[in-house]
VEXNU-411353 format. One record per residue: x negated, y, z of N, C-alpha, C, O in turn. Coordinates in steps of 0.05 Angstrom, whole numbers, padded with zeros to 5 digits, always signed. Example, Ala and Ser with C-alpha at 12.3 -4.5 7.8 and 13.67 -1.06 7.14 Angstrom:
-00264-00114+00156-00246-00090+00156-00264-00066+00156-00285-00066+00169
-00257-00045+00142-00273-00021+00143-00258+00001+00157-00268+00023+00161
END
This chain:
+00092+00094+00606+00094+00076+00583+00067+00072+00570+00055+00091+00561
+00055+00044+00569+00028+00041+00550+00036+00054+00529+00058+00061+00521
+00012+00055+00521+00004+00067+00482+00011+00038+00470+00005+00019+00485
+00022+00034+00447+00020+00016+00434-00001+00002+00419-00019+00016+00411
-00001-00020+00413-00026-00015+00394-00034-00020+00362-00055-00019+00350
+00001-00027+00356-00003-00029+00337+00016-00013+00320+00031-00030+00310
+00022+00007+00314+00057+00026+00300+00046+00017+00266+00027+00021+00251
+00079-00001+00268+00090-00003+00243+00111+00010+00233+00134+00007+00242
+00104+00030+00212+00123+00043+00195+00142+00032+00171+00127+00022+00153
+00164+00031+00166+00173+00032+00152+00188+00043+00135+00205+00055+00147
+00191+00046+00110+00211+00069+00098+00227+00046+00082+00223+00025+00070
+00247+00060+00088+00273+00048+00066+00284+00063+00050+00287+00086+00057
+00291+00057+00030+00305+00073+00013+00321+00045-00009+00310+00030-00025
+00347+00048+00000+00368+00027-00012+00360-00001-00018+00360-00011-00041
+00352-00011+00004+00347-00034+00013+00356-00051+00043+00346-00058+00064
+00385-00049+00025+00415-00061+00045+00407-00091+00046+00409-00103+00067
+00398-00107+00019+00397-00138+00019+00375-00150+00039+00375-00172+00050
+00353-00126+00040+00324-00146+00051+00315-00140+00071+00299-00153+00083
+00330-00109+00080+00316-00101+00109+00322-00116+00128+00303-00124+00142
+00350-00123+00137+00347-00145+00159+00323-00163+00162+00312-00164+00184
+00312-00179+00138+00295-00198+00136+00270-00193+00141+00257-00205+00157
+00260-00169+00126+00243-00149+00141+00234-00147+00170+00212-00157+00177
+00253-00133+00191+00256-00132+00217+00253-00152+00227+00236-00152+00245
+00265-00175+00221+00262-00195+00231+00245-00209+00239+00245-00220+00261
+00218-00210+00213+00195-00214+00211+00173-00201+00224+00149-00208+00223
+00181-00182+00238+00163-00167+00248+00181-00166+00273+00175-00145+00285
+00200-00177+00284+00204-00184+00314+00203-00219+00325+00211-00231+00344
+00188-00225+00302+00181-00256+00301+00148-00255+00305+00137-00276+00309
+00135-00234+00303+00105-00242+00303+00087-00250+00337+00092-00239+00358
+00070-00269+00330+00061-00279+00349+00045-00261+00360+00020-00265+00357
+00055-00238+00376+00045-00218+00385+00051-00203+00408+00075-00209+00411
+00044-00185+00430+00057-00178+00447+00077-00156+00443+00070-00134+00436
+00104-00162+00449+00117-00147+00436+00122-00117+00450+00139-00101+00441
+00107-00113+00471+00098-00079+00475+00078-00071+00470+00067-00056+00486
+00067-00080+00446+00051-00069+00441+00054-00060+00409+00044-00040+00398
+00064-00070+00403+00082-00060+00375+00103-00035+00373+00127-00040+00378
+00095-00008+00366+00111+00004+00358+00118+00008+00327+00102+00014+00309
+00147+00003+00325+00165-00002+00305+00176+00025+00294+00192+00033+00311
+00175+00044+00272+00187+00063+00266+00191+00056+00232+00178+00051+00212
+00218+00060+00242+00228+00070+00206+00247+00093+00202+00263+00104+00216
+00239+00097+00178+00260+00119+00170+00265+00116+00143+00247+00113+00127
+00289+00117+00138+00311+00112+00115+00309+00139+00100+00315+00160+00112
+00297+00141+00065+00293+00164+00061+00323+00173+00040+00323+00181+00016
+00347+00169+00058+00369+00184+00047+00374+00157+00022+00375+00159-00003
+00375+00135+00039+00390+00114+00019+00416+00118+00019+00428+00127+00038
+00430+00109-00012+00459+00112-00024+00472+00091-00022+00493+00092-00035
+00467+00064-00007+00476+00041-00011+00476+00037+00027+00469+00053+00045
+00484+00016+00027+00501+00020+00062+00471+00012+00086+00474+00003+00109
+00448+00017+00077+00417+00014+00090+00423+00019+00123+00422+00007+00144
+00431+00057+00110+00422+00062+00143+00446+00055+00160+00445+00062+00184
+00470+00039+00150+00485+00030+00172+00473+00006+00186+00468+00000+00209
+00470-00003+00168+00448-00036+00169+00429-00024+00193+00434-00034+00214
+00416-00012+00193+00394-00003+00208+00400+00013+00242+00384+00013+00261
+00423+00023+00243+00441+00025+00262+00445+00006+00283+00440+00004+00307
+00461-00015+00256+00469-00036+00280+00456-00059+00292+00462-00074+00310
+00427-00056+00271+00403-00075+00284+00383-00062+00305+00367-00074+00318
+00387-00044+00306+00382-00018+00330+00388-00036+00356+00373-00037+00376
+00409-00049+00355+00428-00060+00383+00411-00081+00392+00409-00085+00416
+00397-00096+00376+00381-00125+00379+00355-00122+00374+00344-00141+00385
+00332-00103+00357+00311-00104+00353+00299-00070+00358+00308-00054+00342
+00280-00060+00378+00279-00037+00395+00256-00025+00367+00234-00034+00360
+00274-00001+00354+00250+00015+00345+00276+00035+00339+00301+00035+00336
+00236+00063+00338+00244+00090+00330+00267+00094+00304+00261+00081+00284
+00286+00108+00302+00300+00116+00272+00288+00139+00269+00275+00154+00283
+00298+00136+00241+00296+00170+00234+00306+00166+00199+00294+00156+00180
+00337+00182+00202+00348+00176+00170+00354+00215+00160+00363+00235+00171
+00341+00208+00133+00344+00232+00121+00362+00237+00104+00369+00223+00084
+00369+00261+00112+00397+00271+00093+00390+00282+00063+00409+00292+00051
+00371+00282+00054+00362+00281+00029+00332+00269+00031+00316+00272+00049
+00328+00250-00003+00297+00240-00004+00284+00260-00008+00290+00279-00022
+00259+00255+00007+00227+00266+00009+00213+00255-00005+00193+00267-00011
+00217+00227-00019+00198+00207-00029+00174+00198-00009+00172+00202+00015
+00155+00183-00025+00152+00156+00000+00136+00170+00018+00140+00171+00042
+00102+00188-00003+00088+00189+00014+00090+00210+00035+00080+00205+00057
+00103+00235+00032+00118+00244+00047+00128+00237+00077+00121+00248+00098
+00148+00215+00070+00163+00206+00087+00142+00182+00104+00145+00178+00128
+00129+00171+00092+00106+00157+00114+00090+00178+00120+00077+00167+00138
+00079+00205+00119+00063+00216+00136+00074+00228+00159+00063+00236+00180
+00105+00228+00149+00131+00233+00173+00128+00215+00195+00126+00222+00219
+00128+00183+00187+00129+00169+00205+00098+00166+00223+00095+00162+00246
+00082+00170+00207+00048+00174+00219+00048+00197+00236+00033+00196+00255
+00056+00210+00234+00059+00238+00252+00072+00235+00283+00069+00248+00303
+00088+00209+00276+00104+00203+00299+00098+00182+00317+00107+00179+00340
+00075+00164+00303+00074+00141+00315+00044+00149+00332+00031+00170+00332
+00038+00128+00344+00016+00127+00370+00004+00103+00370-00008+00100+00392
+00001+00088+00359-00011+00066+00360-00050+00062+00345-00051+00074+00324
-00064+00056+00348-00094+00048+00338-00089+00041+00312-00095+00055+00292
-00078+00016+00313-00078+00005+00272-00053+00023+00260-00049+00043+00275
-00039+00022+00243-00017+00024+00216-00022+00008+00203-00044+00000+00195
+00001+00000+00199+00014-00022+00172+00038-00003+00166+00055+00008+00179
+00032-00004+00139+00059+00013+00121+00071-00005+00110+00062-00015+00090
+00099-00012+00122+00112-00043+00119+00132-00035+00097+00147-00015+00101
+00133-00051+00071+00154-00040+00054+00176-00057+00066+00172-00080+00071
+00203-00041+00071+00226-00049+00077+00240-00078+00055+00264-00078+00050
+00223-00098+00044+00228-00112+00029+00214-00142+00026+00221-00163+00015
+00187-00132+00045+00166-00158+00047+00172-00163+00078+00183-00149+00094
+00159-00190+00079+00162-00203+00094+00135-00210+00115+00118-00223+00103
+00129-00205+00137+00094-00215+00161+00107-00235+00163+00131-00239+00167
+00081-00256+00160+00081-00280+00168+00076-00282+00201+00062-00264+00210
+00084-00297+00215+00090-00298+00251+00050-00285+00254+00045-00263+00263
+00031-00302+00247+00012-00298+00253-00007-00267+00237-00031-00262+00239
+00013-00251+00222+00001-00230+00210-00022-00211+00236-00046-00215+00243
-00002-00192+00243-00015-00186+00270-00039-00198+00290-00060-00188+00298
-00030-00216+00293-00052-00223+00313-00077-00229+00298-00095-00230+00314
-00085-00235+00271-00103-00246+00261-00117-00214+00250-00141-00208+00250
-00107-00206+00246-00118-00171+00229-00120-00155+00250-00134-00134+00249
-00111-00160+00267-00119-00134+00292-00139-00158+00304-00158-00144+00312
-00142-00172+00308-00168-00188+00316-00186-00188+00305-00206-00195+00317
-00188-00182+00282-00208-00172+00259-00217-00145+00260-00240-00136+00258
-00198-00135+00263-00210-00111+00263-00220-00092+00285-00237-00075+00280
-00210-00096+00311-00216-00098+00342-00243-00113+00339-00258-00103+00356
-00254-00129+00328-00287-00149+00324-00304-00125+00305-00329-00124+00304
-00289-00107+00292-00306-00100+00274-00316-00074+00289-00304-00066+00309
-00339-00061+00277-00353-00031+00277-00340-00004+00265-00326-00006+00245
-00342+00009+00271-00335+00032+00260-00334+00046+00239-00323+00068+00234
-00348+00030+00225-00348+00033+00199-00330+00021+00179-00332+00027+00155
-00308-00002+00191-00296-00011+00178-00259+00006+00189-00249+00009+00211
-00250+00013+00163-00228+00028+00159-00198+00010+00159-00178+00018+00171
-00203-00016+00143-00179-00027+00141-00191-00058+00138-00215-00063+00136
-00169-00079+00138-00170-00104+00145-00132-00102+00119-00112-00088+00121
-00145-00129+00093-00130-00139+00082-00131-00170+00077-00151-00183+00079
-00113-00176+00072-00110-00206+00065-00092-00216+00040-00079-00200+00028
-00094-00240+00035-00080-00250+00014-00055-00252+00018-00049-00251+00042
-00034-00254+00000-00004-00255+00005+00005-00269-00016-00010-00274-00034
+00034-00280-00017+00048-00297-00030+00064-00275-00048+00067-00254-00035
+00072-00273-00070+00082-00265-00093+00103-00271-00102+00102-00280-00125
+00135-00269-00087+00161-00276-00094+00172-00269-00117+00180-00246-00118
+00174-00282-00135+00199-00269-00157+00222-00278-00155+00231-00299-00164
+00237-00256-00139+00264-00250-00139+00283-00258-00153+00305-00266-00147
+00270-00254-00181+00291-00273-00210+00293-00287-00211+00316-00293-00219
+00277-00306-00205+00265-00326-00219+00268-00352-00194+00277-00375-00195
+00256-00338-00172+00253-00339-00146+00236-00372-00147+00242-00395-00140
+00209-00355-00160+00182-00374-00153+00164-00362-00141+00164-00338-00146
+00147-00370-00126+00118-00359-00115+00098-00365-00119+00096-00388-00127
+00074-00349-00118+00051-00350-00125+00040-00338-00111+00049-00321-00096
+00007-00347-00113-00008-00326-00090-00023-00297-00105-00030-00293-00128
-00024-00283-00085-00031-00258-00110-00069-00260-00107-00085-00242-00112
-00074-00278-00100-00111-00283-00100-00109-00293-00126-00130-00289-00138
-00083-00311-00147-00090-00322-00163-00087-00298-00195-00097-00303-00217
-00073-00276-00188-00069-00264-00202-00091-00244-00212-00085-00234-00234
-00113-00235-00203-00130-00212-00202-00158-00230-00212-00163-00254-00213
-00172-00205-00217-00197-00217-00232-00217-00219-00209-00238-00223-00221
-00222-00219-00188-00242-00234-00176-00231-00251-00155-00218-00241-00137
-00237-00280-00157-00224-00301-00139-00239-00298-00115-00228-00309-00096
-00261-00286-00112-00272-00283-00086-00278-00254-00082-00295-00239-00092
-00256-00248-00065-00249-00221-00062-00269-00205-00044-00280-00214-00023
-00273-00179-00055-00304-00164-00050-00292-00153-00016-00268-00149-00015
-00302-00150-00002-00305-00136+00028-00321-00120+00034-00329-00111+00013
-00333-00108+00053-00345-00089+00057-00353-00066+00047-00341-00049+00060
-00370-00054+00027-00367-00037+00016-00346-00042-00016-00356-00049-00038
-00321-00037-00013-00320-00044-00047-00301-00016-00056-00276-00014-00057
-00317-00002-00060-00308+00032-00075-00319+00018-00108-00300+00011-00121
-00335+00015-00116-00341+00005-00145-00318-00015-00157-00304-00014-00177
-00320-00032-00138-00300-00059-00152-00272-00041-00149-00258-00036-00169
-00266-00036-00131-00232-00025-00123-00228-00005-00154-00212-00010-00171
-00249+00019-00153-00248+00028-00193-00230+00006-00208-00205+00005-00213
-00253-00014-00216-00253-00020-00237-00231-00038-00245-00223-00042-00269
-00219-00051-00220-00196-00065-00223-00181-00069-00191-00192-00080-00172
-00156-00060-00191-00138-00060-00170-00133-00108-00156-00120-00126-00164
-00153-00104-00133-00148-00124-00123-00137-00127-00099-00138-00150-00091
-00125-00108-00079-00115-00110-00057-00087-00111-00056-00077-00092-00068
-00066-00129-00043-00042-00136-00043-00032-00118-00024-00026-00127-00002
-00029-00092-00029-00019-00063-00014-00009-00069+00018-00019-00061+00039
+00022-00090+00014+00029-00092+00040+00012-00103+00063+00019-00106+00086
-00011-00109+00053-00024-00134+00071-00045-00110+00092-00055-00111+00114
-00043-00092+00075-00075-00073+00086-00061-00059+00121-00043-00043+00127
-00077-00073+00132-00078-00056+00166-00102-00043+00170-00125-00051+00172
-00088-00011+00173-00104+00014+00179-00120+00014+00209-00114+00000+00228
-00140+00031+00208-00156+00044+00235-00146+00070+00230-00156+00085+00213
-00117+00079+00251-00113+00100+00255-00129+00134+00251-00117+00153+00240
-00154+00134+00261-00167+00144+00268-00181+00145+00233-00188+00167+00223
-00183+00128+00225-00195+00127+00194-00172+00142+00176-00180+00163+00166
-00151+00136+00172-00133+00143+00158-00122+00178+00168-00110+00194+00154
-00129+00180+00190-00117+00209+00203-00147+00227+00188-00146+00250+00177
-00166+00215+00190-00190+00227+00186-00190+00238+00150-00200+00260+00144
-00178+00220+00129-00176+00223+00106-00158+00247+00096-00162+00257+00074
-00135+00257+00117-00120+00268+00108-00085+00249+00104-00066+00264+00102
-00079+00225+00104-00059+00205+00111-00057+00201+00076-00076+00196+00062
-00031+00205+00068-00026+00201+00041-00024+00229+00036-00022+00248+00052
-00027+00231+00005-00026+00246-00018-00004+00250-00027+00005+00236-00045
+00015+00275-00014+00047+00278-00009+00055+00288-00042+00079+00287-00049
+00035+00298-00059+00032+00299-00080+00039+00276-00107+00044+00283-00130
+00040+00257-00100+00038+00229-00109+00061+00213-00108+00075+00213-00088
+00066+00204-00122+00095+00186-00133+00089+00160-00117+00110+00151-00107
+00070+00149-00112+00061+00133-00100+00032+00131-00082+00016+00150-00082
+00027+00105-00065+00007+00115-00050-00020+00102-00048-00043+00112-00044
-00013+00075-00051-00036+00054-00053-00058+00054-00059-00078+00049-00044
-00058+00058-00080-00086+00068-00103-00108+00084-00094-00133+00083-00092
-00086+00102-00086-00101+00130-00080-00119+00131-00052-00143+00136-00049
-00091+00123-00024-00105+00119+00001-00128+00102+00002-00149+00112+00011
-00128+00071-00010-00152+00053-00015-00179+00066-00018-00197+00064-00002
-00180+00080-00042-00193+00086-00058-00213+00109-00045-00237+00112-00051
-00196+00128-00025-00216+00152-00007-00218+00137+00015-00238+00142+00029
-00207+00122+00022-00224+00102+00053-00244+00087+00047-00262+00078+00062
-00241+00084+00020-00271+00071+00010-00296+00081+00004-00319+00075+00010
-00287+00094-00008-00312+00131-00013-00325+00123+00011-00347+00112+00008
-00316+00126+00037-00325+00127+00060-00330+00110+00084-00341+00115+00106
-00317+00085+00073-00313+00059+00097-00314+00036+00086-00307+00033+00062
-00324+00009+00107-00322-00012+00092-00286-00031+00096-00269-00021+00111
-00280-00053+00085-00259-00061+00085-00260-00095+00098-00277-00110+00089
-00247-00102+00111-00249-00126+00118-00229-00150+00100-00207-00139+00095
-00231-00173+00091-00216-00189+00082-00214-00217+00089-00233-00233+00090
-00189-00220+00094-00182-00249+00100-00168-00265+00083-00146-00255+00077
-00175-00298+00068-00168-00309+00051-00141-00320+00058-00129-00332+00040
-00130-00319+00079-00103-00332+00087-00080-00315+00066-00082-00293+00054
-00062-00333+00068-00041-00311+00049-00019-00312+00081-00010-00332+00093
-00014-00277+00090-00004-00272+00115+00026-00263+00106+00043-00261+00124
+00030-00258+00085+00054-00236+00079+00076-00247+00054+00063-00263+00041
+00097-00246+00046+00111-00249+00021+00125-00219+00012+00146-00207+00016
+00105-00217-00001+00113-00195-00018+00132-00201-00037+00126-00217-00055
+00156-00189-00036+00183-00201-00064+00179-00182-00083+00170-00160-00078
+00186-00188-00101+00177-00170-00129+00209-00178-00142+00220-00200-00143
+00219-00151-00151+00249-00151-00162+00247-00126-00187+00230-00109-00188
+00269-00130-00204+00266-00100-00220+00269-00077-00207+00267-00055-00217
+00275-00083-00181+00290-00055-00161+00266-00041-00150+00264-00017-00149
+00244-00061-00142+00224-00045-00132+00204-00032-00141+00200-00038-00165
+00188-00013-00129+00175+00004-00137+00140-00004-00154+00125+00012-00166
+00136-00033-00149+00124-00042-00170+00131-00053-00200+00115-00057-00218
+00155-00054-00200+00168-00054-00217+00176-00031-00238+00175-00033-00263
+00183-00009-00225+00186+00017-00239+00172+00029-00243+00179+00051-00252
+00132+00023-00237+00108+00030-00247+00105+00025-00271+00097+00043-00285
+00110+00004-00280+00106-00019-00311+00137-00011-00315+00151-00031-00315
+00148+00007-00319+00174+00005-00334+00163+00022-00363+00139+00028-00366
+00185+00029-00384+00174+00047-00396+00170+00078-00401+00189+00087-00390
+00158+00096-00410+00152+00117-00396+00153+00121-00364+00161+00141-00353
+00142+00097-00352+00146+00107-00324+00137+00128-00307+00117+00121-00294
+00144+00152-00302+00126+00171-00291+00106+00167-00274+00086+00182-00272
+00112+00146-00259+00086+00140-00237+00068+00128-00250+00060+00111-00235
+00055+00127-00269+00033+00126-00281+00014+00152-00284-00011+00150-00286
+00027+00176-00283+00018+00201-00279-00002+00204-00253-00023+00217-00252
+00008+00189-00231+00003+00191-00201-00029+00173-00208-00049+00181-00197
-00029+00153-00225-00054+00137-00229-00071+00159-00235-00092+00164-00223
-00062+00172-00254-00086+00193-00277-00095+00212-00251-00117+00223-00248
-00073+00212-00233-00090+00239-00216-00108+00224-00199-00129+00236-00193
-00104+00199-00189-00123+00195-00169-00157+00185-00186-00179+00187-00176
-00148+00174-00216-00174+00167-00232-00188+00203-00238-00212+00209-00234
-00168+00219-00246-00186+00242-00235-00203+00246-00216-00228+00250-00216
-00182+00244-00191-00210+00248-00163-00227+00222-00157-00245+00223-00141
-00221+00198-00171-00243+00176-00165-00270+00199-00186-00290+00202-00173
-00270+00209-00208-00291+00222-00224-00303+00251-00211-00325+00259-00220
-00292+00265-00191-00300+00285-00167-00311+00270-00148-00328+00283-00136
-00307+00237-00136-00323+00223-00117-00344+00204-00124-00360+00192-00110
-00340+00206-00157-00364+00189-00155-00396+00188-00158-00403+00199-00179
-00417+00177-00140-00444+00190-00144-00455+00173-00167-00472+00190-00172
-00459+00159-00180-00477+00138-00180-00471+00132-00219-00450+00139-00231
-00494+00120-00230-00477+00112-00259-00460+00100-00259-00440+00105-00272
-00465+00066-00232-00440+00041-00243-00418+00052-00227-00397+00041-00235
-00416+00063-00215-00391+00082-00209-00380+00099-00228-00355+00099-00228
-00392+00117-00248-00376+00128-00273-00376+00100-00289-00357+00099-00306
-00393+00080-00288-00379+00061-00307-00353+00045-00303-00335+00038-00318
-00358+00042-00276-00332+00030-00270-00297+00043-00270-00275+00034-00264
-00308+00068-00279-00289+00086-00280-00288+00086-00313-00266+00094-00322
-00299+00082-00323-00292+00084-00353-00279+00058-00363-00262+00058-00381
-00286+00041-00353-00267+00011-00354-00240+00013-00350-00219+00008-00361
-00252+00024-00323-00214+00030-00306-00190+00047-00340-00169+00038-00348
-00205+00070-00350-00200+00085-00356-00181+00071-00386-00159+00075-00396
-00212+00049-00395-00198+00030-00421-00186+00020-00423-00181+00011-00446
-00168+00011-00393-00153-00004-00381-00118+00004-00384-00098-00007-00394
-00123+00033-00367-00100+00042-00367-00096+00054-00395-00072+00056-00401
-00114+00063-00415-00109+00070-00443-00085+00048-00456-00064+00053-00469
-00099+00016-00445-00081-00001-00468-00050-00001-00454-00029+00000-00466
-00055-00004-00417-00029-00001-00415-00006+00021-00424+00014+00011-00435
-00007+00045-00422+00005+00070-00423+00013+00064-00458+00037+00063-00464
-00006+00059-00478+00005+00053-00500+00026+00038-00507+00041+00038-00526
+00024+00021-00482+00045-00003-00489+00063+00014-00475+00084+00010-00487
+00070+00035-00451+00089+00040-00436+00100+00063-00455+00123+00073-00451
+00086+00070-00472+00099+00103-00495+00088+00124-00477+00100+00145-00476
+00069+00122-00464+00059+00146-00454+00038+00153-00466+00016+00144-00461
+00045+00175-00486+00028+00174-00496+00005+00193-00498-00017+00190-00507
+00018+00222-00484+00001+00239-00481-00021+00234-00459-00044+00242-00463
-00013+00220-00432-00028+00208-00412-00047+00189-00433-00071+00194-00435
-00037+00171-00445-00060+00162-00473-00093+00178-00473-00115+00174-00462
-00082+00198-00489-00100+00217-00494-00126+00230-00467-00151+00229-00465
-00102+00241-00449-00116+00251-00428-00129+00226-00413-00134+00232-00389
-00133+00203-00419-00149+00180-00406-00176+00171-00428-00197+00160-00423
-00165+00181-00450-00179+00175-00475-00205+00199-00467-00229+00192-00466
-00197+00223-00462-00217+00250-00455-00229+00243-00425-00248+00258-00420
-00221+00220-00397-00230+00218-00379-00254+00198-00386-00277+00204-00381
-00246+00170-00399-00262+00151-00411-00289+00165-00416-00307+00158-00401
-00294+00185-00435-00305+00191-00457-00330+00204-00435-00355+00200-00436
-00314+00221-00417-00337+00237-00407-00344+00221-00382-00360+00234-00369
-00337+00195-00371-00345+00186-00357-00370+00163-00374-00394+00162-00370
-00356+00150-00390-00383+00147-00412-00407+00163-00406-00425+00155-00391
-00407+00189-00417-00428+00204-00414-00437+00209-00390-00455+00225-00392
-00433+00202-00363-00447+00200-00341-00460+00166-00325-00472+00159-00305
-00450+00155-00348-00449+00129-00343-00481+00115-00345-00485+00091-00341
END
C-alpha cells in the first residue's frame, strides 16, 4: 500500500447536520484519491453523528475511531496524528467545507517550498448559519495583505489566519510537539510555536467555507464567561517565554490590550487582571 500524502483528520463531536457535507467535500477534491488519507474520530457525540459516520463508511473509504467518552479536541487530534501517515495535515473541522481545488493548490505550494516553510494557509468564505450570508474572512481582519513568511510578530499582535484553511508539514508539526493536550482549544497556540520557528506560506484565493453557528466552537470562545479564553492567557504566557526582541514584547502588549477589553466585556474578570499584570511587564521589555 503507498504512503499517502496527504492525512486528513477529523474530529466530530455532535455534528449530525454538517458532517455528511463535510465528507463530501473532501471526496469531491480535485485530487488523487489514494493519496488522501481520511481519519476521523467522533469524540463521544450525544446526538446520532457516529451513526451518520457508520453508514457513510459504506460509500466514502476512511479510518473511524468513536469514543466512548470525550477527550476534548486537542487530545483527540493528536489521537488522530498518531495514526495517520501522510506528509501534510489538515485538521478538518467536521462542519467546513474544501473547495474541489483546496488540495491540489496548497500541497503544490508547499511541495515548491523549502524547508523552512511549516504550513501553507489561504483565504476562506465566512457562512453565517443564521443569517445564512457570506463573507470573506480576508475582509474581516486588520491586514488586507496578509503577512507570509516570517510572521511570529504580526500573528502576536492580531489573529489573521482562517484556522481551517492551514495545511501542515507533518514533519514540522511532529517536531513542535502536535497540540497542547492542555488547552481547550488549538489554533492560536499551534500557529504561534511553528512560527517561533518556521515561515508560513499564503494564498489569496478563498479555498474553504467555514460556517459559523452558535453551536460551534468559535462561537463558545466569545460567549460569556467563556472558559476558553483561559486557553488564550496560557498561550500569551508562552508567546512572553518565546519572545526575543522589543517589537515582539510590543506586540505582545497590544495583544494583551486587546484581550483586556474583550474579557471585560465577557465578565472575566479575574483573567482581566492577570492580562493587565502580562501587559505591564511586557511594556517593560518593550
Amino acid at each position: 500500500m503507498n504512503t499517502p500524502k496527504v492525512s486528513i483528520i477529523c474530529i466530530s463531536y455532535n455534528q449530525a447536520n454538517t458532517i455528511q457535507q463535510t465528507l463530501l467535500s473532501v471526496a469531491n477534491q480535485n485530487f488523487k484519491k489514494e493519496e488522501i488519507e481520511l481519519i476521523i474520530v467522533d469524540d463521544a457525540s450525544r446526538d446520532k453523528t457516529s451513526t451518520i459516520l457508520k453508514q457513510l463508511q459504506l460509500t466514502i473509504p476512511y479510518q473511524l475511531v468513536i469514543h466512548q467518552e470525550n477527550k476534548g479536541y486537542c487530545k483527540t487530534f493528536n489521537e488522530g496524528l498518531h495514526l495517520s501517515h501522510g506528509r501534510f495535515i489538515l485538521d478538518l473541522a467536521a462542519d467546513d467545507l474544501l473547495h474541489p481545488e483546496f488540495l491540489q493548490i496548497a500541497v503544490n505550494r508547499l511541495e515548491e517550498s523549502n524547508d523552512k516553510v511549516a504550513a501553507h494557509y489561504c483565504d476562506a468564505f465566512l457562512l453565517d448559519t443564521n443569517v445564512n450570508k457570506k463573507i470573506l474572512h480576508s475582509e474581516q481582519t486588520k491586514y488586507k495583505k496578509r503577512p507570509e513568511g516570517t510572521i511570529y510578530k504580526e500573528l502576536i499582535q492580531h489573529y489573521f489566519i482562517c484556522s481551517p484553511t492551514v495545511l501542515f508539514k507533518r514533519k514540522h508539526l511532529i517536531e513542535v510537539g502536535g497540540y497542547d493536550e492542555k488547552l481547550m482549544y488549538e489554533d492560536f497556540d499551534i500557529q504561534i510555536r511553528l512560527a517561533r520557528k518556521f515561515d508560513f506560506l499564503y494564498t489569496p484565493k478563498p479555498l474553504l467555507t467555514k460556517q459559523i453557528s452558535k453551536s460551534n466552537m468559535s462561537a463558545r470562545q466569545v460567549s460569556w464567561r467563556s472558559p476558553y479564553q483561559y486557553s488564550t492567557y496560557v498561550v500569551c504566557k508562552k508567546i512572553q517565554k518565546m519572545n526575543l526582541t522589543k517589537d515582539e514584547h510590543k506586540a505582545l502588549f497590544w495583544r494583551c490590550f486587546y484581550e483586556i477589553k474583550k474579557n471585560i466585556q465577557l465578565g472575566n474578570f479575574k483573567l482581566t487582571l492577570q492580562y493587565t499584570l502580562l501587559a505591564f511587564q511586557s511594556y517593560l521589555k518593550s
